[in-house]
N, CA and C atoms of all chains as a GROMACS GRO file, in nm:
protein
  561
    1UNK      N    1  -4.405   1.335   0.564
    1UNK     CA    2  -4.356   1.320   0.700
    1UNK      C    3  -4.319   1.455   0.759
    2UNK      N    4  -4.330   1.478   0.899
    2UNK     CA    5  -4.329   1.602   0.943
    2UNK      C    6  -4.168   1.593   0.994
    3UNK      N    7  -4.109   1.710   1.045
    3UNK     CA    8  -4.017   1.718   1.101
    3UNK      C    9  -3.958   1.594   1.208
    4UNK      N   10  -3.894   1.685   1.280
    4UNK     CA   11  -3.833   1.642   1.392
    4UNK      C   12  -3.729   1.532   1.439
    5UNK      N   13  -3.616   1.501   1.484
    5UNK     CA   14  -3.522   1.457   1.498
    5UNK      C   15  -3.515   1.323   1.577
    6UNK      N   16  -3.478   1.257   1.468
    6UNK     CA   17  -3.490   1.105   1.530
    6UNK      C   18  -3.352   1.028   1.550
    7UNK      N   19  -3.325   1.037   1.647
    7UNK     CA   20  -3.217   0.960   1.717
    7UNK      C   21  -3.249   0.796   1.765
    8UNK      N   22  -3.187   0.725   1.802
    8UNK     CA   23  -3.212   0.609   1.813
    8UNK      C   24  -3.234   0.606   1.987
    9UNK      N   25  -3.214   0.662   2.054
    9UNK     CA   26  -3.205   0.664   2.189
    9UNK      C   27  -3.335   0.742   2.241
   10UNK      N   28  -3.402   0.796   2.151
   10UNK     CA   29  -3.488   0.861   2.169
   10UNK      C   30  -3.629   0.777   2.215
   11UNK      N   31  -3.727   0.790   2.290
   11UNK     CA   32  -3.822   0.712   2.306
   11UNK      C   33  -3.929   0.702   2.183
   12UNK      N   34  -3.898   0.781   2.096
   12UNK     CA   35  -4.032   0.774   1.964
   12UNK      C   36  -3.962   0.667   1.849
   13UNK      N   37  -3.833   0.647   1.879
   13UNK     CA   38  -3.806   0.488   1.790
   13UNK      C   39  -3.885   0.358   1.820
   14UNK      N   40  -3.949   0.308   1.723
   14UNK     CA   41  -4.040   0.190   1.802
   14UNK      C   42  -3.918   0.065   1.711
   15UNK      N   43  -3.913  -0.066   1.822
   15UNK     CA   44  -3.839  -0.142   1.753
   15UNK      C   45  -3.966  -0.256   1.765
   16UNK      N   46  -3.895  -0.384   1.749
   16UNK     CA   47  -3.972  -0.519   1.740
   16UNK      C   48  -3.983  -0.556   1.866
   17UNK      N   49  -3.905  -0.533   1.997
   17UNK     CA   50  -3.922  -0.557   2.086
   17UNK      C   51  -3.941  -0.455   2.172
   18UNK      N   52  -4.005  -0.346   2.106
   18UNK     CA   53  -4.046  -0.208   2.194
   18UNK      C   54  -4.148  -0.163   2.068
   19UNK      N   55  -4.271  -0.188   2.060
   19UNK     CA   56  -4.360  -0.195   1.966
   19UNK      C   57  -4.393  -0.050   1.999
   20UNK      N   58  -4.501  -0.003   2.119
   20UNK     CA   59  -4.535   0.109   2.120
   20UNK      C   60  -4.518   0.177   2.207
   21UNK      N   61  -4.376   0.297   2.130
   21UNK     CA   62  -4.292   0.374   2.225
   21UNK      C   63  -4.400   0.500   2.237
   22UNK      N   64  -4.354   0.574   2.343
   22UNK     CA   65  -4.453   0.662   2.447
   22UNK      C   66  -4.481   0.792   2.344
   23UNK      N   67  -4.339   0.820   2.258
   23UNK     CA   68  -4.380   0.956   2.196
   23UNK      C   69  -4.381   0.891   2.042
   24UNK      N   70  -4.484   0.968   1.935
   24UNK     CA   71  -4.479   0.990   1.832
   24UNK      C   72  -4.363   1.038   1.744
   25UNK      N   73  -4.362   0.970   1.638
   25UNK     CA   74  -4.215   0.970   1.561
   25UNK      C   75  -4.220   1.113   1.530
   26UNK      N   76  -4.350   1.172   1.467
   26UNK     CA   77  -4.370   1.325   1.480
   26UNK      C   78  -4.422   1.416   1.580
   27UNK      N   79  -4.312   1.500   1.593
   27UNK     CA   80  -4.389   1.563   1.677
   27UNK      C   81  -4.421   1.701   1.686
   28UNK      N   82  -4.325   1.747   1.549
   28UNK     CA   83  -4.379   1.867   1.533
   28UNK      C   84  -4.465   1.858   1.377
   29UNK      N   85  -4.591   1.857   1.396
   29UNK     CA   86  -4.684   1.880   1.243
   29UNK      C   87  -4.738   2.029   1.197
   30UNK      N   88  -4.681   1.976   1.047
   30UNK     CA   89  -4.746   2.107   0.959
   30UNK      C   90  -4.885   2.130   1.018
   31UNK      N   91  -4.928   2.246   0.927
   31UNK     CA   92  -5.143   2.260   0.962
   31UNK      C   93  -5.194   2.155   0.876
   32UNK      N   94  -5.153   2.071   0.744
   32UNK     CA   95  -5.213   1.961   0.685
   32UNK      C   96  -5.234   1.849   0.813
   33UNK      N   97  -5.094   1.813   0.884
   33UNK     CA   98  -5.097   1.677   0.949
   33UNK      C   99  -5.193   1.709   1.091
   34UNK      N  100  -5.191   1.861   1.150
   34UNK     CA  101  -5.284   1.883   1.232
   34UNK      C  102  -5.381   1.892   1.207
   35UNK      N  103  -5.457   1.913   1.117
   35UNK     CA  104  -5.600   1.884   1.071
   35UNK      C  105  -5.618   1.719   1.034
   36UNK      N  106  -5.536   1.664   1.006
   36UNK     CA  107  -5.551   1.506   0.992
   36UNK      C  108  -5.532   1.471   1.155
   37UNK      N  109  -5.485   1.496   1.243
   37UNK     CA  110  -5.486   1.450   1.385
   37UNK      C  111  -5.602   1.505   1.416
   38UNK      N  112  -5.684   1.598   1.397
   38UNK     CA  113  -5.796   1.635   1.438
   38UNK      C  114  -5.933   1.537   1.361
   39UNK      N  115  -5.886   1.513   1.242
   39UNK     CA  116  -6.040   1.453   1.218
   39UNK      C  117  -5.962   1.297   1.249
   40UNK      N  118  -5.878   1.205   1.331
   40UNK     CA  119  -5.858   1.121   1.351
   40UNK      C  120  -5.892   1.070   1.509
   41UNK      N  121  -5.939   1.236   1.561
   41UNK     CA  122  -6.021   1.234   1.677
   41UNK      C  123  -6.188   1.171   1.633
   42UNK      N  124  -6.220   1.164   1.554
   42UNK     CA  125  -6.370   1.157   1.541
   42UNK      C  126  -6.353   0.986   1.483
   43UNK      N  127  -6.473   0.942   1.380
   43UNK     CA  128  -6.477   0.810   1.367
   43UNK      C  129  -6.409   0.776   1.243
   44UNK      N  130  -6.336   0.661   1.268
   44UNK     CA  131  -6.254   0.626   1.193
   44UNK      C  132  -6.265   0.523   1.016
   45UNK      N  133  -6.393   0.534   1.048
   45UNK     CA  134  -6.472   0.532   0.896
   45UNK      C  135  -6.467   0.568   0.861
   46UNK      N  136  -6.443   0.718   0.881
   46UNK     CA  137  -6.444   0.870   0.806
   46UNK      C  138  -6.338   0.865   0.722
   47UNK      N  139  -6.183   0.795   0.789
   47UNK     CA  140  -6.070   0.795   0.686
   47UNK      C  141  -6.070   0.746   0.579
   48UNK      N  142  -5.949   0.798   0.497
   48UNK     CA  143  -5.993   0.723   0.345
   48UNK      C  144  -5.855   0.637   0.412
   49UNK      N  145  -5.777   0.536   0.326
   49UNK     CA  146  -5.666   0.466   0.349
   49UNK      C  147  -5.529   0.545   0.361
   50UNK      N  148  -5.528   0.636   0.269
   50UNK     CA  149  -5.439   0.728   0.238
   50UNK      C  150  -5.418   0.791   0.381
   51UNK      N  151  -5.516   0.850   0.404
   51UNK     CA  152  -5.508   0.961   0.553
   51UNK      C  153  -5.476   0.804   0.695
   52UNK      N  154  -5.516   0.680   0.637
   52UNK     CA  155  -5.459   0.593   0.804
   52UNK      C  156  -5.343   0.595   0.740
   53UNK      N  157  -5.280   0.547   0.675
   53UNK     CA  158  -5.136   0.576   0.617
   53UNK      C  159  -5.046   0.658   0.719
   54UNK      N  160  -5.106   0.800   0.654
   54UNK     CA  161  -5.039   0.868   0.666
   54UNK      C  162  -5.005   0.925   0.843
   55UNK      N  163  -5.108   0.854   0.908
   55UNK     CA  164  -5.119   0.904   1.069
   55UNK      C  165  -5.052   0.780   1.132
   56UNK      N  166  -5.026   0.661   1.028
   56UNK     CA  167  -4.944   0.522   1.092
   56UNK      C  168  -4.816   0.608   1.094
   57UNK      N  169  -4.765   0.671   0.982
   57UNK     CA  170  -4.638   0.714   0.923
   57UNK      C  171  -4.616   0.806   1.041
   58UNK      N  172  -4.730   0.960   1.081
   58UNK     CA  173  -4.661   1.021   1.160
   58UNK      C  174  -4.617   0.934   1.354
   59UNK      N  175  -4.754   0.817   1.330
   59UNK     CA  176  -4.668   0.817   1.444
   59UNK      C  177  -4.613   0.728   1.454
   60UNK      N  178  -4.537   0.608   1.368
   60UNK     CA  179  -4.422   0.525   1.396
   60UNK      C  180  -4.330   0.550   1.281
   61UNK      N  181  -4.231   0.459   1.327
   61UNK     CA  182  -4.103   0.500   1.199
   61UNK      C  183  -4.110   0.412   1.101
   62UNK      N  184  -4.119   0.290   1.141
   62UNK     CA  185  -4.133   0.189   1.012
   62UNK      C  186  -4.236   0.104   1.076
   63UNK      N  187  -4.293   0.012   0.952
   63UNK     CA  188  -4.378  -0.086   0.987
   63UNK      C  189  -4.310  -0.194   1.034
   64UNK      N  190  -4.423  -0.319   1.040
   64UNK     CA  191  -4.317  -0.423   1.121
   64UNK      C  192  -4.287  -0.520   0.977
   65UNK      N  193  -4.335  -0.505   0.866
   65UNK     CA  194  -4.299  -0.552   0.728
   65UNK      C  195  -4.137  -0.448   0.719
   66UNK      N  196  -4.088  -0.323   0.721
   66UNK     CA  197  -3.988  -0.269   0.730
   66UNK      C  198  -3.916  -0.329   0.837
   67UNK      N  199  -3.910  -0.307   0.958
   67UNK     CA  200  -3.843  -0.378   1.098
   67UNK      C  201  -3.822  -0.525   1.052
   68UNK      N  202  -3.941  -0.607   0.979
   68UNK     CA  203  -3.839  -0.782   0.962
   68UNK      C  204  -3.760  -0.771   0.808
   69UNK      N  205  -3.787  -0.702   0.707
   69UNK     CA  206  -3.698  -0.674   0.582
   69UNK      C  207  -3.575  -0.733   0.621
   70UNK      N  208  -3.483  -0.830   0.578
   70UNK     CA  209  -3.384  -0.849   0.554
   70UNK      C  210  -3.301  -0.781   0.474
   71UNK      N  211  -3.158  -0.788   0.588
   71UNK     CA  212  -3.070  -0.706   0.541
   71UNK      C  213  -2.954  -0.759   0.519
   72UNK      N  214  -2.825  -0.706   0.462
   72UNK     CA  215  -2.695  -0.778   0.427
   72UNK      C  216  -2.609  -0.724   0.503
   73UNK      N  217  -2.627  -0.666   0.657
   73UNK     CA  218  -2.568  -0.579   0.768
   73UNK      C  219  -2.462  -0.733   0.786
   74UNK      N  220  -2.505  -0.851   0.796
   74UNK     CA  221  -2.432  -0.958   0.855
   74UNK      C  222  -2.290  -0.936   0.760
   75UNK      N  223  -2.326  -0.933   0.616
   75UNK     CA  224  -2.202  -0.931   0.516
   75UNK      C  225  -2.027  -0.816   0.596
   76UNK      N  226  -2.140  -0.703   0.611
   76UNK     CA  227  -2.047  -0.659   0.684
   76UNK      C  228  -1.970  -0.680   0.808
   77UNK      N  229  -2.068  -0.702   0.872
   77UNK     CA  230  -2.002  -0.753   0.997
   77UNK      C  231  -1.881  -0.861   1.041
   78UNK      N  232  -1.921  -1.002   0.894
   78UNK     CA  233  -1.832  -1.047   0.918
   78UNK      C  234  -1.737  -1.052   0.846
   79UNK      N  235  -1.762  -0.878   0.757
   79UNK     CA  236  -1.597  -0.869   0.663
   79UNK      C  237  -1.544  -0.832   0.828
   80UNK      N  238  -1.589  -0.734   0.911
   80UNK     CA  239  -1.496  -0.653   0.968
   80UNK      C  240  -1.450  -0.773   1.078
   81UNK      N  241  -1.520  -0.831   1.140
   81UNK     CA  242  -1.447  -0.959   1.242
   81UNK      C  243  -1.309  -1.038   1.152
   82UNK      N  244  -1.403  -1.048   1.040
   82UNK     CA  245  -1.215  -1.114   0.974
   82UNK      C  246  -1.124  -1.030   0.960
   83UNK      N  247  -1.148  -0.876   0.889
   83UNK     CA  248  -1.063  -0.793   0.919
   83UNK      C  249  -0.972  -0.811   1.026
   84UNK      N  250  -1.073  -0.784   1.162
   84UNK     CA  251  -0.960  -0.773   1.266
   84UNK      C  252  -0.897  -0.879   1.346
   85UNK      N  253  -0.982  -1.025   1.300
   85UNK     CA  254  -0.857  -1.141   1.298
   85UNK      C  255  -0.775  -1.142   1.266
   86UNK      N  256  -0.731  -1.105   1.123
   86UNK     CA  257  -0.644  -1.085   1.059
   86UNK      C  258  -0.550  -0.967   1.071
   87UNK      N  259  -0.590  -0.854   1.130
   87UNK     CA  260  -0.526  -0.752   1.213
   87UNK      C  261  -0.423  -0.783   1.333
   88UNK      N  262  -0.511  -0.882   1.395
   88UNK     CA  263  -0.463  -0.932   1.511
   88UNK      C  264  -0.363  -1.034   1.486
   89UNK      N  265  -0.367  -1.112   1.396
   89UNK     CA  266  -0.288  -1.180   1.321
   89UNK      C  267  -0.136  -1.108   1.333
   90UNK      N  268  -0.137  -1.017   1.225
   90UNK     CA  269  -0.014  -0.876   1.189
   90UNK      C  270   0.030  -0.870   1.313
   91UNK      N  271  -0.066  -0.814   1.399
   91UNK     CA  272  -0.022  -0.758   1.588
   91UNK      C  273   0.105  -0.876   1.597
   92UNK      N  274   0.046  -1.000   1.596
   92UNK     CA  275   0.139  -1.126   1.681
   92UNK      C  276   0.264  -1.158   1.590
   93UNK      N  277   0.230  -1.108   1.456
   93UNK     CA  278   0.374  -1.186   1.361
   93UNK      C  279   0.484  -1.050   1.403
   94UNK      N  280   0.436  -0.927   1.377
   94UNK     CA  281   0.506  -0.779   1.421
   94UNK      C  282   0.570  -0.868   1.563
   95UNK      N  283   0.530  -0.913   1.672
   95UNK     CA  284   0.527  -0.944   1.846
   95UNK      C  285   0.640  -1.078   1.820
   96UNK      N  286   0.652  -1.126   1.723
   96UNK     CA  287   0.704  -1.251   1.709
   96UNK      C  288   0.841  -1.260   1.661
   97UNK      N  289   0.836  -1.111   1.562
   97UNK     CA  290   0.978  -1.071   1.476
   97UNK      C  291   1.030  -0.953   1.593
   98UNK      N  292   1.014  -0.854   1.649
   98UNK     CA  293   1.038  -0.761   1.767
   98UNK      C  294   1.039  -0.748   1.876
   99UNK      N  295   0.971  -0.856   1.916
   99UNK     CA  296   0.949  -0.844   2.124
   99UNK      C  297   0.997  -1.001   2.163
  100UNK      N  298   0.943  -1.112   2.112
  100UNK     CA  299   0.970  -1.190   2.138
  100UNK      C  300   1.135  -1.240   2.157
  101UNK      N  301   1.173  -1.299   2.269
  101UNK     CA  302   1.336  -1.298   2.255
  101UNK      C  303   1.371  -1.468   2.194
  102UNK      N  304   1.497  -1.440   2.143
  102UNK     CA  305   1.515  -1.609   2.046
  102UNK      C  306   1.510  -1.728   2.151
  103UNK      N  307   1.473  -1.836   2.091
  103UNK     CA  308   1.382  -1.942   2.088
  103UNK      C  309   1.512  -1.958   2.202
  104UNK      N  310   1.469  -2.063   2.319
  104UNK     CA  311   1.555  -2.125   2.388
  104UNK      C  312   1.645  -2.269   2.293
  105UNK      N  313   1.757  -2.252   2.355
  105UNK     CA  314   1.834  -2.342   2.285
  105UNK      C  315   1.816  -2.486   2.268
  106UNK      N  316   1.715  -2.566   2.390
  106UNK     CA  317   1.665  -2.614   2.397
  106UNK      C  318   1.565  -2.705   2.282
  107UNK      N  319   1.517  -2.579   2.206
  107UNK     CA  320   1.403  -2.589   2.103
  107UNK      C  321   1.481  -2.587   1.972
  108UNK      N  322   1.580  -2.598   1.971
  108UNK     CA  323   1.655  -2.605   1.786
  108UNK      C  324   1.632  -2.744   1.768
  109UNK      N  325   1.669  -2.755   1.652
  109UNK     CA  326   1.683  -2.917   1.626
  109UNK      C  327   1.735  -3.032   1.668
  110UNK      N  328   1.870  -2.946   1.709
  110UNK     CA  329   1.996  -3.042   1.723
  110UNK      C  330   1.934  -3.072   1.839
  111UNK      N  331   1.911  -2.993   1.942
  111UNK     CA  332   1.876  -3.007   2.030
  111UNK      C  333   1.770  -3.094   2.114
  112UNK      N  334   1.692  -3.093   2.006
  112UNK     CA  335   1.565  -3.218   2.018
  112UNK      C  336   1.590  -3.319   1.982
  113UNK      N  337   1.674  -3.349   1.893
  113UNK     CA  338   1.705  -3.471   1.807
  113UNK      C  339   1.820  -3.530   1.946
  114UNK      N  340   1.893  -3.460   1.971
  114UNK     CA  341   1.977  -3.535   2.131
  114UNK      C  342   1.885  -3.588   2.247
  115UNK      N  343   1.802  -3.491   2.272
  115UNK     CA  344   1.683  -3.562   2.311
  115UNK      C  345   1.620  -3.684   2.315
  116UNK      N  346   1.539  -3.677   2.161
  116UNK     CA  347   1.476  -3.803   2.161
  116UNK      C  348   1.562  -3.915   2.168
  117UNK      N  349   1.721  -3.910   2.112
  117UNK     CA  350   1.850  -4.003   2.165
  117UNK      C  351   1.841  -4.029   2.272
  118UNK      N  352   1.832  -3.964   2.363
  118UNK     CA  353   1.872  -4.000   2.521
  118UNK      C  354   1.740  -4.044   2.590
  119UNK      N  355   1.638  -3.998   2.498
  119UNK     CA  356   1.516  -4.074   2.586
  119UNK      C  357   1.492  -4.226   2.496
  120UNK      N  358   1.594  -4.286   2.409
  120UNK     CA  359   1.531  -4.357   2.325
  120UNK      C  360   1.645  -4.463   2.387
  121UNK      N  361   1.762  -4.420   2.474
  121UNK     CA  362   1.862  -4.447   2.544
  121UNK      C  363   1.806  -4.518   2.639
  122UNK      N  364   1.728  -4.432   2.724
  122UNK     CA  365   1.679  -4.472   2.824
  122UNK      C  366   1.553  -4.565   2.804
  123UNK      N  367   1.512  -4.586   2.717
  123UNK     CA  368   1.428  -4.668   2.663
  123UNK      C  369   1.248  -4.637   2.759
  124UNK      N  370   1.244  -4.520   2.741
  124UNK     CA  371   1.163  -4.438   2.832
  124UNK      C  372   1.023  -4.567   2.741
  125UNK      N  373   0.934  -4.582   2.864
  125UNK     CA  374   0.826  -4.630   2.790
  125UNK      C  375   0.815  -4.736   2.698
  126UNK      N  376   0.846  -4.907   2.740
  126UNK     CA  377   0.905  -4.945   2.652
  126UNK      C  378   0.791  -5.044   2.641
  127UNK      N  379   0.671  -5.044   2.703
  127UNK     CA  380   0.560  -5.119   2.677
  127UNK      C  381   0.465  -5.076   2.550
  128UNK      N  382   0.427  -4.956   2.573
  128UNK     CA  383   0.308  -4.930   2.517
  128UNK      C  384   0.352  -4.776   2.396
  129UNK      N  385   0.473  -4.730   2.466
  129UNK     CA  386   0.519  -4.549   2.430
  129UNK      C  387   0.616  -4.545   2.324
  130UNK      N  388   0.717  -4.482   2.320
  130UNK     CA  389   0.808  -4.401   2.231
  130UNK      C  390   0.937  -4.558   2.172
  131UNK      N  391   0.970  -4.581   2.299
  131UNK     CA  392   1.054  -4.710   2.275
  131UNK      C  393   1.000  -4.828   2.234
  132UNK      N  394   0.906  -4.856   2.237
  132UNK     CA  395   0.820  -5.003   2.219
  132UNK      C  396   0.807  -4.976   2.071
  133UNK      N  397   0.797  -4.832   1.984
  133UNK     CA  398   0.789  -4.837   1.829
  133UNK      C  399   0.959  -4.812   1.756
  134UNK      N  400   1.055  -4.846   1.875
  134UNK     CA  401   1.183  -4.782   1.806
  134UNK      C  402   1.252  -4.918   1.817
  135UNK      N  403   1.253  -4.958   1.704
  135UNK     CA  404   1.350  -5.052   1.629
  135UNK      C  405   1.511  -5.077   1.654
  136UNK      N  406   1.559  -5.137   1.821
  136UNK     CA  407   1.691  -5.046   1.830
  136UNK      C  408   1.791  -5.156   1.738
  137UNK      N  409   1.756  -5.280   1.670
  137UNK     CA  410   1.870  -5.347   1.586
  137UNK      C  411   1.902  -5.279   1.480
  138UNK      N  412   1.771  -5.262   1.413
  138UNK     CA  413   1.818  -5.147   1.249
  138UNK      C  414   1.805  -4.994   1.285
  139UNK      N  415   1.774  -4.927   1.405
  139UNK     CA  416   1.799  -4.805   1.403
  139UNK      C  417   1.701  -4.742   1.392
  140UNK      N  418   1.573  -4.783   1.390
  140UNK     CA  419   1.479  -4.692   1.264
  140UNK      C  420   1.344  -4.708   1.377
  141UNK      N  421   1.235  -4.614   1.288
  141UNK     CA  422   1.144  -4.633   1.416
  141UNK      C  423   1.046  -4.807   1.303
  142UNK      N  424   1.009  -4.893   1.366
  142UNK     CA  425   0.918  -4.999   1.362
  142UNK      C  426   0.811  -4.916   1.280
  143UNK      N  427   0.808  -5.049   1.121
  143UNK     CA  428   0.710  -5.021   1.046
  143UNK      C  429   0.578  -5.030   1.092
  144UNK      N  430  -1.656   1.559   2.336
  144UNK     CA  431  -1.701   1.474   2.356
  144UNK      C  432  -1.835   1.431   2.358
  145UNK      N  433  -1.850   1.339   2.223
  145UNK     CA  434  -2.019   1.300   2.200
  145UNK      C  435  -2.039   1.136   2.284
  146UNK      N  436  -2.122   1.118   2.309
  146UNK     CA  437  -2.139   1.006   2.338
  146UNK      C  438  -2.264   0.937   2.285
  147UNK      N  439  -2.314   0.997   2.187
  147UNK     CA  440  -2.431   0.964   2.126
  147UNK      C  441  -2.387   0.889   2.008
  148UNK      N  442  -2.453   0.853   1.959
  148UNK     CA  443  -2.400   0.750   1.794
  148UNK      C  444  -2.455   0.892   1.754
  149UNK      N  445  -2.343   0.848   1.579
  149UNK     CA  446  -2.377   0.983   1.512
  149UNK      C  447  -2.479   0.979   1.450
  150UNK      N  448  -2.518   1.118   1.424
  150UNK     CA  449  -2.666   1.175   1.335
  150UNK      C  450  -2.693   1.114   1.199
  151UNK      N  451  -2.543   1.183   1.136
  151UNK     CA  452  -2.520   1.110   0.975
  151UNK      C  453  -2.445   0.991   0.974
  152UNK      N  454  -2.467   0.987   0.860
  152UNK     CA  455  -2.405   0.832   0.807
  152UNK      C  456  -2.236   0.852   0.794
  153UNK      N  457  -2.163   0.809   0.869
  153UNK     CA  458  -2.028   0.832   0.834
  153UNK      C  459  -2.003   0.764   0.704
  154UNK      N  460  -1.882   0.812   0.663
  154UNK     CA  461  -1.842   0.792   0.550
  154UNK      C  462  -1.697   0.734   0.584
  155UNK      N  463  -1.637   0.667   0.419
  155UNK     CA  464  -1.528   0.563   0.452
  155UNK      C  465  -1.457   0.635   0.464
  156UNK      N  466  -1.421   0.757   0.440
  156UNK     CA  467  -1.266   0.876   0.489
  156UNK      C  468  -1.285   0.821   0.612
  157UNK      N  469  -1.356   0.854   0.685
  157UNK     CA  470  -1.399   0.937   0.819
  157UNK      C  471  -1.350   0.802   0.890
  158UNK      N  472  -1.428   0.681   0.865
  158UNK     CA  473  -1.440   0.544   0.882
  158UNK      C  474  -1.295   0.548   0.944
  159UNK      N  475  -1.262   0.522   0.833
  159UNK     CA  476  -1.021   0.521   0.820
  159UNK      C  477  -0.961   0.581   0.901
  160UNK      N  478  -0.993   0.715   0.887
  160UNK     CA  479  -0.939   0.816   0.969
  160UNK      C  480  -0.952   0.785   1.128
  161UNK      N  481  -1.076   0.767   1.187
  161UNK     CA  482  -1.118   0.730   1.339
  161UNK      C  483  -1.022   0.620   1.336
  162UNK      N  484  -1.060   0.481   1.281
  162UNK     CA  485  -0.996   0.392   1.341
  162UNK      C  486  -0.812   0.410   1.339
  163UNK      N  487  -0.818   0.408   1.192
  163UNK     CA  488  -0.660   0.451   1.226
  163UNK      C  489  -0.590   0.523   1.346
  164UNK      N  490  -0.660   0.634   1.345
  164UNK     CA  491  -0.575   0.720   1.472
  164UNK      C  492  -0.646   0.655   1.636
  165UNK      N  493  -0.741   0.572   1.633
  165UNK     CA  494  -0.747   0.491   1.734
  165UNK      C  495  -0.646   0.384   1.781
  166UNK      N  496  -0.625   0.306   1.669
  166UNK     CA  497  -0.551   0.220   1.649
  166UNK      C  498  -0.416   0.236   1.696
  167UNK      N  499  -0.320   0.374   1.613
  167UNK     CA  500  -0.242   0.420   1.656
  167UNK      C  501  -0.196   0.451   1.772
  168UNK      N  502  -0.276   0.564   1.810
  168UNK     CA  503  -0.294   0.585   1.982
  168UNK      C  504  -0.307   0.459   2.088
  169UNK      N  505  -0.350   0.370   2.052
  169UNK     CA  506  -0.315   0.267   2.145
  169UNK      C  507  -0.205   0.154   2.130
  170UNK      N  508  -0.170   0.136   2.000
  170UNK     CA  509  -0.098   0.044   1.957
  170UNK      C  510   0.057   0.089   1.968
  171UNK      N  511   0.079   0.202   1.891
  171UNK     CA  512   0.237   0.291   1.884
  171UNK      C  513   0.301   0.279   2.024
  172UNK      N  514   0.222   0.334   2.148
  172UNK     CA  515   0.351   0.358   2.227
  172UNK      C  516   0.328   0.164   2.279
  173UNK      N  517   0.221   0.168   2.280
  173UNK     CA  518   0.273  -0.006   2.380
  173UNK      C  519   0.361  -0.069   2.297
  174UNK      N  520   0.363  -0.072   2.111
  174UNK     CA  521   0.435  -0.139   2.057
  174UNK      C  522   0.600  -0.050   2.088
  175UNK      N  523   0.608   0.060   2.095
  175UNK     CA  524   0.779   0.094   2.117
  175UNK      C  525   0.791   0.055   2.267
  176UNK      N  526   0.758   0.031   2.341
  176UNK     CA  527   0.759   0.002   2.465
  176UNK      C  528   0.782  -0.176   2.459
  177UNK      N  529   0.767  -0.240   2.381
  177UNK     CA  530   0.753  -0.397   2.395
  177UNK      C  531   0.853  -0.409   2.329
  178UNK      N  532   0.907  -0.338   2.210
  178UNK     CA  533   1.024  -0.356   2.090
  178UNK      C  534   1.121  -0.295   2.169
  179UNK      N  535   1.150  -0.176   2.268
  179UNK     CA  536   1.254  -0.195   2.325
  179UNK      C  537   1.265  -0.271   2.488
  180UNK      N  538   1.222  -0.365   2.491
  180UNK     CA  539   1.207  -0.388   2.606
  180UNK      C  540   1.353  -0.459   2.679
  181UNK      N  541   1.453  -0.484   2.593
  181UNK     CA  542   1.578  -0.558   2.623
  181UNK      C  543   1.657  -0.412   2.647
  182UNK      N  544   1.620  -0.274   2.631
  182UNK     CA  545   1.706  -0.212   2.658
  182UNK      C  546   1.632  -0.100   2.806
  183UNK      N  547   1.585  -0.154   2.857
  183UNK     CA  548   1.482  -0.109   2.974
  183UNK      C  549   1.507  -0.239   3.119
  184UNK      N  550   1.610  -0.342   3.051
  184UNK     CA  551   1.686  -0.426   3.145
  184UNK      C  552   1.786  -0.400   3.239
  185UNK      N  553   1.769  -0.410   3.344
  185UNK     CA  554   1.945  -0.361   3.425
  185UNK      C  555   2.006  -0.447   3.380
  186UNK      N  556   2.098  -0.380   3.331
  186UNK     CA  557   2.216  -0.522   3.316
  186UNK      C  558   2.264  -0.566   3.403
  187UNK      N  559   2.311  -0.670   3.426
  187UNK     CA  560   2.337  -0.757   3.538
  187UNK      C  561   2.460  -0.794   3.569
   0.00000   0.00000   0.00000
């Protein structure tokens, strides 16, 4: 393979959905690969396999047997998404113990439990809801 | 300032190092800024 600098942004990357990009993957050749571009001007019988090879090679980067090769890029990817679920995770428990201010009083126990008393008082819903399963002779909610 | 993806293959120092001090730089001051936020109150 001859020189020259291959970036991905570059137009001589050929992908699967950009088959044949405008410049050659090489573009600067030794005097071997320029004498192989010269007799690749004439008829192509003339090549042995070796020399089409080698003029596929200078001018694309991979074949399309290389381009579909399966890879284990996914493995990574979805270590790092769980990573930073789990990052993000840390962010909110850190946000939960430091920023967040204490729970309204409202939300304690005692507090709910007076609640459901006074709505069980009021016999909120007494067809189909909360009171219609609350047992008010023995106290208890209806087996 | 590059804006190109890099040439070489980074490596896991390098890996650590970027994100960390990314991380940092954005996370540190908003997090001291949210942790004192009861003392950035007028009192009333």
């Amino acid at each position: 393979r001859g020189g020259g600098k291959m970036s991905p942004y570059t137009n001589c990357y050929a992908q699967r959905y950009y088959p044949m990009p405008e410049e050659p993957f090489c573009t600067e050749l030794n005097a071997e690969e320029q004498a192989l571009k010269e007799k690749e001007k004439g008829s192509w019988t003339q090549l042995t396999h070796a020399e089409k090879v080698a003029l596929y090679r200078l001018q694309f980067n991979e074949t399309f047997a290389e381009m579909n090769r399966r890879s284990n890029e996914w493995k990574t990817v979805m270590g790092c998404v769980f990573f930073f679920i789990g990052f993000a995770a840390l962010v909110i428990w850190w946000q939960r113990v430091y920023v967040f201010p204490p729970k309204p009083i409202t939300l304690t126990d005692e507090r709910k439990a007076q609640q459901l008393q006074r709505m069980l008082d009021m016999k909120v819903n007494p067809v189909q809801g909360l009171a219609s399963r609350w047992d008010y002779e023995k106290k208890q909610w209806k087996k | 300032i590059h804006s190109l993806p890099p040439e070489g293959k980074l490596g896991i120092m390098e890996l650590a190092v970027g994100l960390t001090s990314c991380f940092v730089t954005f996370l540190l001051p908003a997090g001291w800024i949210l942790s004192h936020l009861e003392t950035y109150r007028r009192p009333e």
